[in-house]
MOPAC internal coordinates of N, CA, C and O (Angstrom, degrees):
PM7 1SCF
backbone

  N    0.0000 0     0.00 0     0.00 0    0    0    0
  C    1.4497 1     0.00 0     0.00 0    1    0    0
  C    1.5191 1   109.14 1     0.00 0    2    1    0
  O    1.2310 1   111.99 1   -53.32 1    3    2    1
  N    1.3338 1   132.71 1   126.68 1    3    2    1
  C    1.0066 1   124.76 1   133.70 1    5    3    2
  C    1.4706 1   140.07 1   -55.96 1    6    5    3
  O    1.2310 1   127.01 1   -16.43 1    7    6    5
  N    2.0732 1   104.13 1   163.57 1    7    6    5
  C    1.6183 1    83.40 1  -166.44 1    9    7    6
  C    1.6693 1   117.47 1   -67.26 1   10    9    7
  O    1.2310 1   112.95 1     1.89 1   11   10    9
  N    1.2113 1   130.91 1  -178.11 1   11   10    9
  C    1.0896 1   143.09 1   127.17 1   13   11   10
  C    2.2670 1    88.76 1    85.63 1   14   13   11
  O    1.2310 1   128.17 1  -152.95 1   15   14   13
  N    1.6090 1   101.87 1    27.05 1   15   14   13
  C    1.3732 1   112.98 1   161.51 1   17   15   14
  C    1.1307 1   122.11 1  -144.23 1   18   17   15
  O    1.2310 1   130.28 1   -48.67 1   19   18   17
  N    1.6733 1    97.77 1   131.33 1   19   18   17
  C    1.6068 1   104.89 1   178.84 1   21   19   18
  C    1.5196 1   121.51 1   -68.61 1   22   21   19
  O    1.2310 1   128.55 1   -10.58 1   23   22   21
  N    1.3850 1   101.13 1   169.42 1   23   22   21
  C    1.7573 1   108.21 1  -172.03 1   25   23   22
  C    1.1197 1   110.86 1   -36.14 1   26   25   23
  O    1.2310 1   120.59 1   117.51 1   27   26   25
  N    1.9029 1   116.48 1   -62.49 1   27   26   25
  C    1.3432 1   130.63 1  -161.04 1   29   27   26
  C    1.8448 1   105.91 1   -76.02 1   30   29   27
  O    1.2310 1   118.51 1   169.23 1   31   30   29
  N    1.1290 1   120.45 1   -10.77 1   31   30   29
  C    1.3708 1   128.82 1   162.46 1   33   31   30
  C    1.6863 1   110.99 1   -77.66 1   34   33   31
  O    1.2310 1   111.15 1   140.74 1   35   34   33
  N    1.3058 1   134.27 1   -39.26 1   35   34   33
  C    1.3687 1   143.06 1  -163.18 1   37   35   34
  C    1.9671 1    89.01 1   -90.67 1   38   37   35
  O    1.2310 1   122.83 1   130.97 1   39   38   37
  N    1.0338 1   112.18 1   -49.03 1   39   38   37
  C    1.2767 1    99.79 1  -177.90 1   41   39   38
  C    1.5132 1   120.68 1   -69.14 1   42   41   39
  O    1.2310 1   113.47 1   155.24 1   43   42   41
  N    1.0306 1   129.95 1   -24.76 1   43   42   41
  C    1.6000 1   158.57 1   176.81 1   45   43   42
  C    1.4299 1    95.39 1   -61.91 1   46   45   43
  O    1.2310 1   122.64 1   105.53 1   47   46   45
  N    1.5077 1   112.54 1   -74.47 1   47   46   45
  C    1.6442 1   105.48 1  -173.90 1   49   47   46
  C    1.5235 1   110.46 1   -72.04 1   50   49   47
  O    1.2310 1   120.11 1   166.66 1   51   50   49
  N    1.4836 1   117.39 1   -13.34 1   51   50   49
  C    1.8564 1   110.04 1  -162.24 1   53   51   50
  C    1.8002 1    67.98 1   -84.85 1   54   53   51
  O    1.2310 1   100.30 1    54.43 1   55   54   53
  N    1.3374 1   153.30 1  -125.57 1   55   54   53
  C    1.0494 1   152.38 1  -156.68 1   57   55   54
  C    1.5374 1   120.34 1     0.72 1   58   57   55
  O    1.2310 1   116.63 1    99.89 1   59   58   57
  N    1.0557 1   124.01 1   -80.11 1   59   58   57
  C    2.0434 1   117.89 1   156.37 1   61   59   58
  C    1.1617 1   114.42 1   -25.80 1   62   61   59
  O    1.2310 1   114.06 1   136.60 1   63   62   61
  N    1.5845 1   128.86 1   -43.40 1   63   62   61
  C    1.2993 1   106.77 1  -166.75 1   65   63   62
  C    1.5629 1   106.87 1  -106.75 1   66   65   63
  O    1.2310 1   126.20 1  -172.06 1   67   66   65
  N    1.5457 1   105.68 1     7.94 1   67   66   65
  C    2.0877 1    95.66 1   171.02 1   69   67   66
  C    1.7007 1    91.96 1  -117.85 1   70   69   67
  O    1.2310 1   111.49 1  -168.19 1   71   70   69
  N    0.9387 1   133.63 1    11.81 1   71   70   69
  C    1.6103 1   123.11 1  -174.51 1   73   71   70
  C    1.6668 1   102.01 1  -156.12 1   74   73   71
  O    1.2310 1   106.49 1  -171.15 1   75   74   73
  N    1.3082 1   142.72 1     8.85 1   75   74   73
  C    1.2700 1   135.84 1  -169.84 1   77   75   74
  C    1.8970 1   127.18 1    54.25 1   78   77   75
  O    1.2310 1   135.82 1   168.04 1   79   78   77
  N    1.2562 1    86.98 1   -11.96 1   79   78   77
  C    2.0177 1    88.51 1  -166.14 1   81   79   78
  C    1.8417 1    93.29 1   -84.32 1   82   81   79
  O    1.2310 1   125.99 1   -31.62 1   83   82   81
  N    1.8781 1   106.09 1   148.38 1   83   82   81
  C    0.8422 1   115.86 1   163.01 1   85   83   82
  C    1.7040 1   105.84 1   -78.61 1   86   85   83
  O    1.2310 1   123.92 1    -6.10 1   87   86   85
  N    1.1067 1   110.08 1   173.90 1   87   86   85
  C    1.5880 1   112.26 1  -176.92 1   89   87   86
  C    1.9036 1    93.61 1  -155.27 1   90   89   87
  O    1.2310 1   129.42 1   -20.97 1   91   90   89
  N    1.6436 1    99.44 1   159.03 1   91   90   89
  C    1.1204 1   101.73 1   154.50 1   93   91   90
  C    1.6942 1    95.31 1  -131.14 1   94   93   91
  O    1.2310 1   121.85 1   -18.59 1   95   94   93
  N    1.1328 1   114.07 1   161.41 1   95   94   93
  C    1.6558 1   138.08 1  -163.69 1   97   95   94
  C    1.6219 1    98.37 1   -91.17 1   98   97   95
  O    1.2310 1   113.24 1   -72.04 1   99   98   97
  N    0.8501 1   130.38 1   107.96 1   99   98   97
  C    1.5598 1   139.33 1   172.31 1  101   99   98
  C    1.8724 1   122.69 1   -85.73 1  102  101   99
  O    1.2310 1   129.88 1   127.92 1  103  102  101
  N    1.1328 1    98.56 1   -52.08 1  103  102  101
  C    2.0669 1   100.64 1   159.33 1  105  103  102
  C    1.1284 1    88.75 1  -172.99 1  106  105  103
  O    1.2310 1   126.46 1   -13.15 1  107  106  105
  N    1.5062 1   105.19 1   166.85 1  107  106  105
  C    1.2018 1   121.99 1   158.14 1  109  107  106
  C    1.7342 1   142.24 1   -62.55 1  110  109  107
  O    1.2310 1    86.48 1   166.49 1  111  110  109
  N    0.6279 1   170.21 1   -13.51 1  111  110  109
  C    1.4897 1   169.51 1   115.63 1  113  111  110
  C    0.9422 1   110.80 1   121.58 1  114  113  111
  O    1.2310 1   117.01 1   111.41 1  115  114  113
  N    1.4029 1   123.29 1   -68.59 1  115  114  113
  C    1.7727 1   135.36 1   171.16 1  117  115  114
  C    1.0458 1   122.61 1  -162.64 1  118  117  115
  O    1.2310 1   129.03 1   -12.61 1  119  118  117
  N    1.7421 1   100.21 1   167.39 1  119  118  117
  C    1.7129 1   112.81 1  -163.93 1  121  119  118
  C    1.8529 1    98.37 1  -126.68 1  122  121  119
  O    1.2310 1   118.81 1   -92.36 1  123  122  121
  N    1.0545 1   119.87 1    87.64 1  123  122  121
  C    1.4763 1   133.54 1   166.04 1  125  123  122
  C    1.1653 1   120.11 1   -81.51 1  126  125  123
  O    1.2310 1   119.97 1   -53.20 1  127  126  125
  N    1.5270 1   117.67 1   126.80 1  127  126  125
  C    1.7203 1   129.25 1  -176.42 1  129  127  126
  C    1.5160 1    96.25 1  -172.50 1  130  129  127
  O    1.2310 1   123.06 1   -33.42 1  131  130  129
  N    1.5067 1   111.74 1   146.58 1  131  130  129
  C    1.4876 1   119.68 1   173.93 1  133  131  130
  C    1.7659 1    96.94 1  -140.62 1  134  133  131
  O    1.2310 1   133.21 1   -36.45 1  135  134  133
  N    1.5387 1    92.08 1   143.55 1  135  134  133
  C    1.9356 1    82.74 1   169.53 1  137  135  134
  C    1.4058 1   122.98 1   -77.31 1  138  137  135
  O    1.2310 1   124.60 1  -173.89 1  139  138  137
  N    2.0525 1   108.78 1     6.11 1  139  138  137
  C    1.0327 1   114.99 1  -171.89 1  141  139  138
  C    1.3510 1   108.64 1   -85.33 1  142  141  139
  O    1.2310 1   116.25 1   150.73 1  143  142  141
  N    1.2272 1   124.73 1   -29.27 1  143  142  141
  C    1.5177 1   136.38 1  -176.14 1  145  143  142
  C    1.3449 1   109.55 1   -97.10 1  146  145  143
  O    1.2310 1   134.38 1   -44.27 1  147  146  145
  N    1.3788 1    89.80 1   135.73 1  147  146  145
  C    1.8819 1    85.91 1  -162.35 1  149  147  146
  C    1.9046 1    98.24 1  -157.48 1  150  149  147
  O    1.2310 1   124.85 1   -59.70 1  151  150  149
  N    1.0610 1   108.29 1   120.30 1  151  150  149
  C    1.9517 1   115.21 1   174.56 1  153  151  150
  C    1.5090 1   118.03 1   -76.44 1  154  153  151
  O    1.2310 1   123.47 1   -69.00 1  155  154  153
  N    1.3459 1   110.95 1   111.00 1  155  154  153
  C    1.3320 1    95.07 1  -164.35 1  157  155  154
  C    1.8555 1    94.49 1  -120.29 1  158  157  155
  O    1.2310 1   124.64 1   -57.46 1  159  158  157
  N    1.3210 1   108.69 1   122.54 1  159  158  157
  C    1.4785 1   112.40 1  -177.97 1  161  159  158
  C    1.3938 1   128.35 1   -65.04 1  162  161  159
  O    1.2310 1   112.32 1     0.06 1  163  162  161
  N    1.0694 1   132.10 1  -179.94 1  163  162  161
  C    1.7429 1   121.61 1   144.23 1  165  163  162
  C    1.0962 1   141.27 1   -44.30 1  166  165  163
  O    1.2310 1   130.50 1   150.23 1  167  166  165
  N    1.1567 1    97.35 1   -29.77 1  167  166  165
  C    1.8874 1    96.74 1  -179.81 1  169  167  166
  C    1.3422 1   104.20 1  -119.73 1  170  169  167
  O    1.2310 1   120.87 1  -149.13 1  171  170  169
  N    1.9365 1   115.94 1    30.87 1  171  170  169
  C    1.3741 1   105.98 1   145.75 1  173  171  170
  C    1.5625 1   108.50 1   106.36 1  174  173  171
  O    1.2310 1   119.97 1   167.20 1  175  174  173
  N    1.6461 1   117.66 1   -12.80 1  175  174  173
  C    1.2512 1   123.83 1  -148.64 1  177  175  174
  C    1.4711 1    83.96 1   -99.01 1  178  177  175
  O    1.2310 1   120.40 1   -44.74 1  179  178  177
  N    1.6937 1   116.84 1   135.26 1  179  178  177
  C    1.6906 1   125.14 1  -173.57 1  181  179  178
  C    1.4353 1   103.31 1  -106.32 1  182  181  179
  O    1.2310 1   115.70 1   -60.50 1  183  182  181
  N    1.2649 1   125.76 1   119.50 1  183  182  181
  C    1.9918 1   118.16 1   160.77 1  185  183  182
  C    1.4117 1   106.50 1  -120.02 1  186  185  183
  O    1.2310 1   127.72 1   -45.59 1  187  186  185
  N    1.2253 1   102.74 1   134.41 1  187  186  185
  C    1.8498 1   107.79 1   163.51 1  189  187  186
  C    1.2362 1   108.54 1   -58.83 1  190  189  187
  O    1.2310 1   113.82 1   -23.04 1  191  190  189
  N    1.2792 1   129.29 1   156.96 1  191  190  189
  C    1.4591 1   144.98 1   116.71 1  193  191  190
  C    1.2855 1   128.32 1   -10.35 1  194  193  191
  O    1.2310 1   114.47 1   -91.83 1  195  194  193
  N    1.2779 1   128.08 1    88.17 1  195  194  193
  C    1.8643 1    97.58 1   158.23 1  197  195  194
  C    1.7310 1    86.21 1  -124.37 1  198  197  195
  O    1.2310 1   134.00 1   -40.59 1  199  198  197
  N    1.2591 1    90.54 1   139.41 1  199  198  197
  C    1.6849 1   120.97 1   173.45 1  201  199  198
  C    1.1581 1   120.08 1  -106.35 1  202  201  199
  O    1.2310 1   120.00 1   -79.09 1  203  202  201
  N    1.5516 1   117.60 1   100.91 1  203  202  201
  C    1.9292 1   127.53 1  -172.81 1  205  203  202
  C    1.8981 1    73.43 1   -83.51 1  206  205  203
  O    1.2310 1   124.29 1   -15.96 1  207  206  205
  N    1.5590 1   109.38 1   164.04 1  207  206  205
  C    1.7900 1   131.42 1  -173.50 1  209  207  206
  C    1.5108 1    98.12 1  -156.10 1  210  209  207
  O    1.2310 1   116.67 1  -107.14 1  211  210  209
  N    1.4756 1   123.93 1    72.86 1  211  210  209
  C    1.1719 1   110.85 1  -179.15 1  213  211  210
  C    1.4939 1   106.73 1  -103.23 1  214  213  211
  O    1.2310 1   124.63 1   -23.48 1  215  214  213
  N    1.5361 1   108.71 1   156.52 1  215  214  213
  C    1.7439 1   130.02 1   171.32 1  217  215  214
  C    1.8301 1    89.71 1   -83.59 1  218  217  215
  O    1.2310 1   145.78 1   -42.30 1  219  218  217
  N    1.5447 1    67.48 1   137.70 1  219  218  217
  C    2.0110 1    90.09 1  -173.03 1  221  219  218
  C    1.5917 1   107.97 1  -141.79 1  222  221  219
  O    1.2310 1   119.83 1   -26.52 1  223  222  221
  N    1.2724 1   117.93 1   153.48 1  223  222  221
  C    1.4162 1   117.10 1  -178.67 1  225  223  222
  C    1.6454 1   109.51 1  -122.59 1  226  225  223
  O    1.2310 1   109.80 1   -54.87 1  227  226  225
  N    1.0767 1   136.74 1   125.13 1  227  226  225
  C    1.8742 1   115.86 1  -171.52 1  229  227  226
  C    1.7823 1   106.85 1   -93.49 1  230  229  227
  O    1.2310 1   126.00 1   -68.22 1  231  230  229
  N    0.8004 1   106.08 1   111.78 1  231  230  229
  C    1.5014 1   126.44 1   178.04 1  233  231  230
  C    1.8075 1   110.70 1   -81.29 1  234  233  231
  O    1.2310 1   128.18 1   149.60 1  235  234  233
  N    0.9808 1   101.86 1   -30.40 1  235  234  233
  C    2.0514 1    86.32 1   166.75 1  237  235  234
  C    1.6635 1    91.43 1  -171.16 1  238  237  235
  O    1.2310 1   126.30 1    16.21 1  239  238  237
  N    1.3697 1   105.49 1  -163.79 1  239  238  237
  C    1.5002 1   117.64 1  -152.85 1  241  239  238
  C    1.4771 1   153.87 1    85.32 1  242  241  239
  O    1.2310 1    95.82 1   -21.85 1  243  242  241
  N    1.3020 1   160.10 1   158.15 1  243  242  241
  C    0.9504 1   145.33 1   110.62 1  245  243  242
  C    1.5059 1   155.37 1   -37.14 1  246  245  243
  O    1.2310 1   117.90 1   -24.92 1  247  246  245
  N    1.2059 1   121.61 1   155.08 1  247  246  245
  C    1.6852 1   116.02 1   175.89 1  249  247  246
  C    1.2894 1    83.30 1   -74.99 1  250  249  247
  O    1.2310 1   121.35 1   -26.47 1  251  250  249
  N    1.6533 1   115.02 1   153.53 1  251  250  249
  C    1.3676 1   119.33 1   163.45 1  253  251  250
  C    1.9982 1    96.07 1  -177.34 1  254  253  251
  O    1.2310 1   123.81 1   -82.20 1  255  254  253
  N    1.5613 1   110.29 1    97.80 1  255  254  253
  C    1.4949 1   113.89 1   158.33 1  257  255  254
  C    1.8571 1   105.66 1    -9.24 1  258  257  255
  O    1.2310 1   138.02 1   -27.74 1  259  258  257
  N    1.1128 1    82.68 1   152.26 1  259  258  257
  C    1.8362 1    97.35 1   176.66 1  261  259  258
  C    1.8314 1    93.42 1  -139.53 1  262  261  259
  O    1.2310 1   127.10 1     7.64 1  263  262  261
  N    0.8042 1   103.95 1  -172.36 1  263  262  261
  C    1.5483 1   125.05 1  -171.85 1  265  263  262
  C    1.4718 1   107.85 1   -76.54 1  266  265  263
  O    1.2310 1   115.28 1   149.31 1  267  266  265
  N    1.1407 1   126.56 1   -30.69 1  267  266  265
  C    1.4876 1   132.54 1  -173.71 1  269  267  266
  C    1.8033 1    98.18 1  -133.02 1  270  269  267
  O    1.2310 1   130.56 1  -126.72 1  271  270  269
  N    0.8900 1    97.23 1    53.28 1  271  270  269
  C    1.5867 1   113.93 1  -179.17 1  273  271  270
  C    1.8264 1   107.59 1  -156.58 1  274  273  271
  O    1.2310 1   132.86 1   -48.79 1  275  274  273
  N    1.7361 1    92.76 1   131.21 1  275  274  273
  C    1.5501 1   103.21 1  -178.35 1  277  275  274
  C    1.5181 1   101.78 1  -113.28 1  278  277  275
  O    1.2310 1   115.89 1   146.39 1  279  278  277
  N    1.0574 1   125.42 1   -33.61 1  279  278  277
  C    1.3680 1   139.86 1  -171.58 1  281  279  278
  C    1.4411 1   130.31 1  -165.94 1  282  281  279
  O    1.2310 1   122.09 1   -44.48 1  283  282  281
  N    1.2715 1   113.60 1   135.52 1  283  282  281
  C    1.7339 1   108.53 1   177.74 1  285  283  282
  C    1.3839 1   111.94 1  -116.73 1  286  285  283
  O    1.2310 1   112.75 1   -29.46 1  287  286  285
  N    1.2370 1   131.30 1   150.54 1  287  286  285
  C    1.5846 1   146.36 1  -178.26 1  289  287  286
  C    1.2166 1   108.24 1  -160.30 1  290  289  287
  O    1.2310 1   129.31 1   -19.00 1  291  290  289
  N    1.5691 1    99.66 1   161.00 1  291  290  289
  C    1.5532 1    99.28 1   178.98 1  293  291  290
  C    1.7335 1   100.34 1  -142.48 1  294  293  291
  O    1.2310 1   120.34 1   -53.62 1  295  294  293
  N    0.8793 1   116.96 1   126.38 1  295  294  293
  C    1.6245 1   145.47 1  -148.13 1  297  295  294
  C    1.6691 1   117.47 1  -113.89 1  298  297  295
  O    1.2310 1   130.94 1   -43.90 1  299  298  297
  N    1.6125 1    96.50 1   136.10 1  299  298  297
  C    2.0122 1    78.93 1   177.32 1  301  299  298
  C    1.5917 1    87.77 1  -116.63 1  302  301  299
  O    1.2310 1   128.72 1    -8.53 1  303  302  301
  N    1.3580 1   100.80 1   171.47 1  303  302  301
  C    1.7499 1   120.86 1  -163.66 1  305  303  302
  C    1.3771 1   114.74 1   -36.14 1  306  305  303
  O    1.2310 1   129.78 1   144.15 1  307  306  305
  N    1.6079 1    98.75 1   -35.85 1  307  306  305
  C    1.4995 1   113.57 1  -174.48 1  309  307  306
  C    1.6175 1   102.27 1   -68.85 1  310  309  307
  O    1.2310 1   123.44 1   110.00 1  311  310  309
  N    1.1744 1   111.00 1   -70.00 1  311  310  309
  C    1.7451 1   110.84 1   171.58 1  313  311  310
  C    1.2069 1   108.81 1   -42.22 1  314  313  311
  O    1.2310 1    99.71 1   105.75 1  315  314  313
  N    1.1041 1   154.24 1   -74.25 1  315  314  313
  C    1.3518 1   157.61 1  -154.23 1  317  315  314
  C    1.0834 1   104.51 1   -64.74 1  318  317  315
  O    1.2310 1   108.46 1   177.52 1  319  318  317
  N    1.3427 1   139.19 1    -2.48 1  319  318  317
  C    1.3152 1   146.42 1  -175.07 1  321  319  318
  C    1.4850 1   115.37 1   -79.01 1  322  321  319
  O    1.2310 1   133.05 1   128.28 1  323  322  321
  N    1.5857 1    92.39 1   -51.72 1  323  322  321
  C    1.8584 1   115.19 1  -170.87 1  325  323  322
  C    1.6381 1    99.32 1   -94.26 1  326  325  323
  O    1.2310 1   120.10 1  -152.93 1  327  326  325
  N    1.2393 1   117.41 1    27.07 1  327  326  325
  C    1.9450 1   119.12 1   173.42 1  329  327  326
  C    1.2029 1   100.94 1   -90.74 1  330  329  327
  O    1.2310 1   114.72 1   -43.31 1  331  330  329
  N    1.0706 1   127.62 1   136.69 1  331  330  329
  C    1.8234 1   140.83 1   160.65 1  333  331  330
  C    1.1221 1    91.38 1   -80.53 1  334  333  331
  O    1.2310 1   121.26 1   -72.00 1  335  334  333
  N    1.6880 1   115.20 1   108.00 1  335  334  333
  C    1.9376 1   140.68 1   159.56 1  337  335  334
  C    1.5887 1   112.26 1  -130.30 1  338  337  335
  O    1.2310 1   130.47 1   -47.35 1  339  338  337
  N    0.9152 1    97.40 1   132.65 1  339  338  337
  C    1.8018 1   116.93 1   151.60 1  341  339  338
  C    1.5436 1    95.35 1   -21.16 1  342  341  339
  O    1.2310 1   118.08 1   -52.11 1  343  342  341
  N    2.0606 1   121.26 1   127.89 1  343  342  341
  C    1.1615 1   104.88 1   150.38 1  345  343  342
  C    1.8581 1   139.86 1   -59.69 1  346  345  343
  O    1.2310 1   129.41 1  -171.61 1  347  346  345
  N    1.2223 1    99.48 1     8.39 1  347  346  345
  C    1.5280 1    92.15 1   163.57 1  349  347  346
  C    1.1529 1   137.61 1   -98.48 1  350  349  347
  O    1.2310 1   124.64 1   141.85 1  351  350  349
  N    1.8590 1   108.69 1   -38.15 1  351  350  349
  C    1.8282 1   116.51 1   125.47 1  353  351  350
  C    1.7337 1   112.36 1    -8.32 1  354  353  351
  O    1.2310 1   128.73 1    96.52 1  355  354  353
  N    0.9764 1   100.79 1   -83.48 1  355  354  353
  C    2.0335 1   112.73 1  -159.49 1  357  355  354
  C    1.2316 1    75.59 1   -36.89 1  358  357  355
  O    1.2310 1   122.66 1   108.99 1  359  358  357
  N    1.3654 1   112.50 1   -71.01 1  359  358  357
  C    1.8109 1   112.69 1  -163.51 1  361  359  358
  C    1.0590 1   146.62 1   -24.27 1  362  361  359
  O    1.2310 1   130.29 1   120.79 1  363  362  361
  N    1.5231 1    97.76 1   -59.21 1  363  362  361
  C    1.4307 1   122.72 1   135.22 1  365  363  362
  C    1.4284 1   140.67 1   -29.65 1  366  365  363
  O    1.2310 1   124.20 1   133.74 1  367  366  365
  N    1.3017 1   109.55 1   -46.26 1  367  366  365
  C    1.3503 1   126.62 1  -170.77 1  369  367  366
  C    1.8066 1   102.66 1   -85.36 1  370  369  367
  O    1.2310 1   130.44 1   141.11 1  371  370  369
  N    1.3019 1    97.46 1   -38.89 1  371  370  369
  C    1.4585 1    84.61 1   177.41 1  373  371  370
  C    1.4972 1   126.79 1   -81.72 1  374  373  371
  O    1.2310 1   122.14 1   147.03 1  375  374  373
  N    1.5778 1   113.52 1   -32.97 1  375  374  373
  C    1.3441 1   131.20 1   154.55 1  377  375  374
  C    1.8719 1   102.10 1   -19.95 1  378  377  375
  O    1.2310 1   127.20 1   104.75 1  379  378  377
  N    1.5305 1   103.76 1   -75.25 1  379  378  377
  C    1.3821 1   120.79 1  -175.05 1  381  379  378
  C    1.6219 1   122.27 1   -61.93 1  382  381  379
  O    1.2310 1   120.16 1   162.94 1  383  382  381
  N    1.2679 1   117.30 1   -17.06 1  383  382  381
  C    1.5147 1   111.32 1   155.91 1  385  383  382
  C    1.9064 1   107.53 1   -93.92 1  386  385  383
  O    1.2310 1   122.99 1  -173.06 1  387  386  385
  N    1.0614 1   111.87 1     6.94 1  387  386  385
  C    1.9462 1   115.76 1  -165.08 1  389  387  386
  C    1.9107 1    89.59 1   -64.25 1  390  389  387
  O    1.2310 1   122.43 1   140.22 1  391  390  389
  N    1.6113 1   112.95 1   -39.78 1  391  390  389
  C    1.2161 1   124.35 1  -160.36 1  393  391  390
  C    1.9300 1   101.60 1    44.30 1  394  393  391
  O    1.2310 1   130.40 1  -114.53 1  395  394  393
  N    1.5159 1    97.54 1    65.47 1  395  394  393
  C    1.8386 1   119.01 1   173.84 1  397  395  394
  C    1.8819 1    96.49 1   -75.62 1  398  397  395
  O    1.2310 1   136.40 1   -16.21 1  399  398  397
  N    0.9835 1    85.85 1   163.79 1  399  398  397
  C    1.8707 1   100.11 1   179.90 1  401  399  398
  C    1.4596 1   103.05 1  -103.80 1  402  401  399
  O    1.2310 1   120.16 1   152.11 1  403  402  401
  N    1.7690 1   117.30 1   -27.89 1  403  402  401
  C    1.4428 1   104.58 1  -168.30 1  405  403  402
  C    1.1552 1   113.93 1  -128.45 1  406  405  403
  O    1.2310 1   108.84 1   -26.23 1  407  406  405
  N    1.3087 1   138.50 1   153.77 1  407  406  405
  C    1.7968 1   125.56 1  -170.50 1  409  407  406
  C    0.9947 1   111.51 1   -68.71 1  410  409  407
  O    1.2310 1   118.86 1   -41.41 1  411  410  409
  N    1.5833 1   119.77 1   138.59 1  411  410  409
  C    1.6085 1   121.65 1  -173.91 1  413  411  410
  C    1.7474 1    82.14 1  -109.83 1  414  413  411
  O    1.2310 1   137.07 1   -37.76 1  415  414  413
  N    1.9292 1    84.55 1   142.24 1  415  414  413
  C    1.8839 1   104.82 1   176.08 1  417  415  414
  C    1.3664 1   104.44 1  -135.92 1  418  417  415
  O    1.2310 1   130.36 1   -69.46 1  419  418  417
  N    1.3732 1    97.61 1   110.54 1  419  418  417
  C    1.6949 1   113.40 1  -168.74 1  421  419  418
  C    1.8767 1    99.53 1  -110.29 1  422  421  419
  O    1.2310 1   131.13 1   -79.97 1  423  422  421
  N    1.5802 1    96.13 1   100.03 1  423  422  421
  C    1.6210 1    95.00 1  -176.00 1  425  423  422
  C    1.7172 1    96.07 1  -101.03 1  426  425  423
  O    1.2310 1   111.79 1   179.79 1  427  426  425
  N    1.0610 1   133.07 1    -0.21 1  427  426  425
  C    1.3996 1   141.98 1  -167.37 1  429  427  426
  C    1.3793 1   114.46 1  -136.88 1  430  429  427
  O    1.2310 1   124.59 1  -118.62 1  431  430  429
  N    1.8200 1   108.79 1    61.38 1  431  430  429
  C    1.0253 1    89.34 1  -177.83 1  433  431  430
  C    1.4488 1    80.87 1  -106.76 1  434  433  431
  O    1.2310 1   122.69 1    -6.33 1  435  434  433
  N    1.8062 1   112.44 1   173.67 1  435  434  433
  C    1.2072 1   120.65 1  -175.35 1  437  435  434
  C    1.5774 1   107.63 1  -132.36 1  438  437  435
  O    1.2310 1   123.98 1   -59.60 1  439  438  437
  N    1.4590 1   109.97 1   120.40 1  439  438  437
  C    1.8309 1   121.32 1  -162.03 1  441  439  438
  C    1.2887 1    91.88 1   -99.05 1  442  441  439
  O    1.2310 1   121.92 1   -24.06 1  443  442  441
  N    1.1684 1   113.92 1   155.94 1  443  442  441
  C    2.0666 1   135.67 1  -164.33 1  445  443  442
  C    1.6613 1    85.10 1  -141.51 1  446  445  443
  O    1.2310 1   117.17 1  -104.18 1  447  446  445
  N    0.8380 1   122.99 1    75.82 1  447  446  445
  C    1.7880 1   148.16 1  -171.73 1  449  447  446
  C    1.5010 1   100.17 1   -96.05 1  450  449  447
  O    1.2310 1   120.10 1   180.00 1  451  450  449

């Protein structure tokens, strides 16, 4: 996120600018973070994880690579099944086909890394 933008604003531009599609933000889905997973840079500096998982609808645009983008597809449960992801991806992914009614907040999840 940048400063002085909300979630559903940070997710809006992180989506346009790695895949081209406008989106509007529909709810949230989930909030993923563990104190076990942790980014630790070059010069030493450590940040957790927290993972916003929002339902989105694309309202105009193109596919179009972004800078931190190798490829885009769009997948049903069955496909998304047989993808090589990070277990917090899968997690994710399944969360997001669950079609849940209420936000799931997974502060304990535990990665086999």
């Amino acid at each position: 996120m940048e400063p002085g933008e909300s979630m559903t604003e940070a997710c809006k531009r992180e989506v346009l600018e790695e895949t081209g599609y406008s989106i509007e933000v529909a709810s949230l889905i989930g909030v993923y973070t563990s104190p076990h997973l942790l980014l630790e840079y070059a010069d030493g500096n450590k940040w957790q994880l927290v993972v916003l998982h929002f339902q989105a609808e694309i309202i105009a645009g193109e596919s179009t690579l972004g800078s931190e983008t190798t490829e885009i597809g769009f997948f049903s449960a069955a496909e998304a099944d047989t993808l090589d992801m990070s277990p917090l991806d899968r997690r994710r992914v399944v969360d997001g086909f669950s079609w849940q009614k209420e936000t799931k907040v997974c502060d304990d999840f535990v990665f086999n890394i």
